[in-house]
C-alpha positions in Angstrom: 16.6 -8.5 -2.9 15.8 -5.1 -2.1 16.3 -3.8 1.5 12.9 -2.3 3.5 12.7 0.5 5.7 10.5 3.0 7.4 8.9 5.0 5.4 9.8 8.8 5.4 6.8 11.4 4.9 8.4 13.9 2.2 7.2 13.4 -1.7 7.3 14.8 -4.5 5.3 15.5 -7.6 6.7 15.1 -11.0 6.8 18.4 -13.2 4.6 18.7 -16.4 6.8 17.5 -18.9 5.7 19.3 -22.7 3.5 17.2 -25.0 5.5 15.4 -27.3 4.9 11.9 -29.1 8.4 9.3 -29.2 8.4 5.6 -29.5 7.1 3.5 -27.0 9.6 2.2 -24.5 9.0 -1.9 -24.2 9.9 -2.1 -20.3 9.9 -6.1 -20.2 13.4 -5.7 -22.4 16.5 -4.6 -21.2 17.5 -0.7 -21.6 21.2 0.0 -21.1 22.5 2.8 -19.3 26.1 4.4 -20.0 28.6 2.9 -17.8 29.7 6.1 -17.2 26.6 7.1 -14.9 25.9 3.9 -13.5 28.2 2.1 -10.4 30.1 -0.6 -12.3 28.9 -0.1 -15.6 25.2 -1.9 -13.9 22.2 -0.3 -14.0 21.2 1.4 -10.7 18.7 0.0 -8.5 16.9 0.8 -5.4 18.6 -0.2 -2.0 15.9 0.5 0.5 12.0 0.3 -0.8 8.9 1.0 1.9 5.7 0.4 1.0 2.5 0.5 2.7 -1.1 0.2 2.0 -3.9 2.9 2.5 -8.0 2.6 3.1 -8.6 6.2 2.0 -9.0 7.2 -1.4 -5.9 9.9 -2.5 -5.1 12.2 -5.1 -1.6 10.5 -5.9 1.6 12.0 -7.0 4.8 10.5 -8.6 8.0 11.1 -9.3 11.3 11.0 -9.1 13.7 12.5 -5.8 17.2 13.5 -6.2 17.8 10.2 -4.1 14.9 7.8 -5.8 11.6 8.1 -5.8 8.3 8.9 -4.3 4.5 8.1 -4.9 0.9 8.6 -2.9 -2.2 6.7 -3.3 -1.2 4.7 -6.1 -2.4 1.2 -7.1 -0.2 -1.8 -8.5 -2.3 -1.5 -11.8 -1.8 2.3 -12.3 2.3 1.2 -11.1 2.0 -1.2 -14.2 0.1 0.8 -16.6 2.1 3.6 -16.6 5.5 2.2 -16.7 4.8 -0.4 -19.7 2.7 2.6 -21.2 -0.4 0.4 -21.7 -3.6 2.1 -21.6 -6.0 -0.5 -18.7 -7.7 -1.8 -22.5 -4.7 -3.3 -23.5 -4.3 -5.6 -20.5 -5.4 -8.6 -19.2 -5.5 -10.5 -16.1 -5.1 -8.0 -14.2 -6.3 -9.3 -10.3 -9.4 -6.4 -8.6 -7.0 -5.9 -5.7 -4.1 -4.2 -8.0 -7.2 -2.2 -9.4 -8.7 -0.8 -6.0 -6.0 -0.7 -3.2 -3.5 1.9 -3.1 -0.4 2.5 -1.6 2.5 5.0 -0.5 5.8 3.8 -1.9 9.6 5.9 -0.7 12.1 4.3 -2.6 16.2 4.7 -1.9 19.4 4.3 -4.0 22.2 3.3 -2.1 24.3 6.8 -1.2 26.6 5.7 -3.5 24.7 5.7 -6.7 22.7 9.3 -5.6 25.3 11.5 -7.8 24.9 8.9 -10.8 21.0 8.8 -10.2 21.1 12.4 -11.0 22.3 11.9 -14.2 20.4 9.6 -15.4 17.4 10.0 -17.7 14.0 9.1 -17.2 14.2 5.8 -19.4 17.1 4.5 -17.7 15.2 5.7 -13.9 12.3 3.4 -15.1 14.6 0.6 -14.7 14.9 0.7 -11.0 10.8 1.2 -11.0 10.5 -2.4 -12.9 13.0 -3.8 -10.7 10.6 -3.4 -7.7 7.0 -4.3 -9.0 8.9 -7.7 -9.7 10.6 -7.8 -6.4 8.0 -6.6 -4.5 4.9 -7.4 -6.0 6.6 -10.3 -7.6 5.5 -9.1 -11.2 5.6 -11.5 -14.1 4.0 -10.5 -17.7 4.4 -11.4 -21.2 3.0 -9.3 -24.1 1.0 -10.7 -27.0 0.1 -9.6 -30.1 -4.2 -9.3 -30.8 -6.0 -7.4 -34.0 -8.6 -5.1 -33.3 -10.3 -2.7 -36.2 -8.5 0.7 -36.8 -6.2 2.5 -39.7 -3.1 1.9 -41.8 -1.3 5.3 -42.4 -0.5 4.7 -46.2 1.0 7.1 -48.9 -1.7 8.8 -50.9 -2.9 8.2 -54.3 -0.6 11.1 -55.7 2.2 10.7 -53.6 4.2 11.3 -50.7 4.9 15.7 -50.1 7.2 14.7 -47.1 10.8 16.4 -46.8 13.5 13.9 -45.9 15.4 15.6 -42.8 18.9 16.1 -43.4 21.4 15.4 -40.7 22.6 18.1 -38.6 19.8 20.7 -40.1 19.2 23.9 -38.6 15.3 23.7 -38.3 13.1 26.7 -39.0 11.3 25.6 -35.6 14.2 25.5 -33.6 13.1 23.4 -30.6 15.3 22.0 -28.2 15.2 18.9 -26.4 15.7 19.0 -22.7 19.9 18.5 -23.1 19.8 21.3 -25.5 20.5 19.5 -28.8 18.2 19.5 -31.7 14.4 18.0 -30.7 13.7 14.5 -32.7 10.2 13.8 -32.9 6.9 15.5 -33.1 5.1 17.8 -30.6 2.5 20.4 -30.3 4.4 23.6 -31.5 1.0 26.0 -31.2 -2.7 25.8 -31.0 -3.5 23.1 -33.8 -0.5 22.8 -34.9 2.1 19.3 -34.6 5.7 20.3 -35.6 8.0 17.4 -36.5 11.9 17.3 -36.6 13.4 14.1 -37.9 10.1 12.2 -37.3 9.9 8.6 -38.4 6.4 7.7 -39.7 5.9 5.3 -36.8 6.0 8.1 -34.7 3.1 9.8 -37.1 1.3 7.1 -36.6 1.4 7.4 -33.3 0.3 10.9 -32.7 -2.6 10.2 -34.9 -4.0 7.7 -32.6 -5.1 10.8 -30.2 -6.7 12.3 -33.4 -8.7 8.8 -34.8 -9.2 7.5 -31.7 -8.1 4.4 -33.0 -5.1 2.3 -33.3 -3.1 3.6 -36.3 -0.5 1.4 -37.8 2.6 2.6 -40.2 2.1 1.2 -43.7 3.8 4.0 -45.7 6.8 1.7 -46.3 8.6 5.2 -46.0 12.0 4.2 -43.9 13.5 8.1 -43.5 12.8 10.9 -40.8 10.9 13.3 -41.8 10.2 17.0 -41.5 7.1 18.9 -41.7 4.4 21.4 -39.8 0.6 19.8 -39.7 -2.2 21.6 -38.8 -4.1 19.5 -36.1 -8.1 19.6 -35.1 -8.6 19.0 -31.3 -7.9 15.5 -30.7 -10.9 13.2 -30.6 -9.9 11.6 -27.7 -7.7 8.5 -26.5 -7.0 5.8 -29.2 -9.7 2.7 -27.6 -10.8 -0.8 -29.0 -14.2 -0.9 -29.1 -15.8 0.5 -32.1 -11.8 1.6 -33.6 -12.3 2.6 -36.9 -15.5 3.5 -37.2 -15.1 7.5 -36.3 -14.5 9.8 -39.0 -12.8 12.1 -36.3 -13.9 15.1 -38.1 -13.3 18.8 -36.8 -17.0 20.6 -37.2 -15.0 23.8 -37.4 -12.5 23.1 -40.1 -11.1 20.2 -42.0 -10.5 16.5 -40.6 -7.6 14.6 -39.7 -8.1 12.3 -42.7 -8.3 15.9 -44.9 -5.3 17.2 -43.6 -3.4 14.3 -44.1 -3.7 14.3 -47.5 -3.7 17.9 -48.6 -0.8 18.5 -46.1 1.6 15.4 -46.2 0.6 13.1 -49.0 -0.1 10.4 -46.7 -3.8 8.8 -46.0 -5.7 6.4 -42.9 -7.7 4.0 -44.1 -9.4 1.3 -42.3 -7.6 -1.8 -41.7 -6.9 -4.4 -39.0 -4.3 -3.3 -36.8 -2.1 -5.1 -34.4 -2.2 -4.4 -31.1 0.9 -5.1 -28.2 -1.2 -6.2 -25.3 0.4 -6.8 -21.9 -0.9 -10.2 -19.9 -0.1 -10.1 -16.3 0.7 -13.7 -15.6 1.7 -13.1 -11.6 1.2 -10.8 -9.0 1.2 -10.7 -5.5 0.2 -8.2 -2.4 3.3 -6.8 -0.8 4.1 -7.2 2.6 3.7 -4.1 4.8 7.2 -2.6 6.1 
């Protein structure tokens, strides 16, 4: 069990990280950590968590402190929205307390583990996060698979005009990731403008939910990385379930999405039933104030 203590008044908010588009992280399985910045080879967890609830509404910060972490006015379903990365649409069960009260969390690693916590990377931090919504709140969820309407990215009538990345490639781009090697993925190099560096199509299909504003599922049957420079209109919005796949998500200014795709990549959305990962919140309980 985790320890409680007092809480201490100093927070911090997390830094604007750049836009970029990876593959979701599925927080309900197990991601190792290198033994060599974790006590033991064991994923570090929080040693001393304080949580306490507040009647006034907050503009909330989170983050993570050199020592653990920090958050303001937040409420348990924003805590489990944000670090299963499910929009609220794509859970259920979720009880109207979690929605509506908010809390002010200071969370702790033992002294020992604050030089390892420092190395760490965000993915592996998330960890300790999980650990306490089901110590604390005593989470429990499952996640189920539904089909709602939206697109199938597919390979065009005339063919694929992707470049296989090679391994190791210089790239005309140039962008870094944040340890200084070569940037995997795709992000927004310039105004309307995606840049991808050994991009998977999953992680296409991805992006392209912001621009459909629908679910968009990989059905290219292309298995390499990939890359290539796309010109992008504004994004229509977040990707939702009711009425998916019935926007054109059209650019009045200049070409669509669904023109783009083709003229630029080879690849096409059409519409198609998609699945969907929703998360179901089978347990969940008010903390006790400390």
């Amino acid at each position: 069990m985790l320890k409680h203590a007092r809480p201490r008044l100093a927070l911090l908010l997390i830094a604007a990280m750049p836009f970029a588009i990876a593959k979701p992280i599925a927080l309900a399985q197990t991601i190792a950590a290198p033994a060599s910045t974790t006590r033991a080879g064991k994923p570090i967890l929080f040693e001393v968590v304080s949580i306490r609830p507040i009647k006034s509404n907050v503009v909330y910060g989170k983050g993570y402190t050199a020592d653990g972490y920090s958050m303001r006015g937040i409420s348990v379903w924003s805590l489990v929205t944000y670090y299963t990365e499910h929009p609220s649409d794509r859970m259920d069960a979720v009880p109207d307390w979690a929605m509506h009260q908010q809390y002010d969390i200071e969370a702790k690693v033992a002294d020992a583990d604050v030089a390892a916590w420092g190395k760490l990377e965000s993915r592996q931090k998330v960890l300790a996060v999980y650990a306490m919504l089901e110590d604390r709140f005593k989470l429990k969820v499952h996640r189920e698979t539904r089909e709602f309407p939206g697109y199938a990215l597919v390979v065009a009538k005339n063919g694929s005009k992707l470049k296989e990345a090679t391994p190791g490639e210089i790239y005309p781009k140039k962008l870094r990731s944040f340890d200084g090697g070569a940037f995997h993925g795709i992000t927004l190099s310039g105004p309307g403008e995606a840049t991808a560096q050994g991009a998977s199509m999953e992680e296409l299909a991805n992006m392209l939910q912001a621009f459909a504003a629908s679910p968009v599922a990989d059905r290219t049957g292309l298995k390499g990385t990939y890359d290539f420079v796309l010109r992008c209109p504004p994004p229509a919005g977040p990707p939702t379930l009711s009425g998916a796949g019935d926007s054109a998500a059209s650019e009045p200014s200049g070409p669509s999405i669904f023109t783009v795709l083709q003229e630029e990549l080879g690849l096409k959305l059409e519409k198609a039933k998609v699945p969907i990962d929703y998360v179901v919140v089978d347990h969940l309980e008010r903390p006790s104030e400390n």
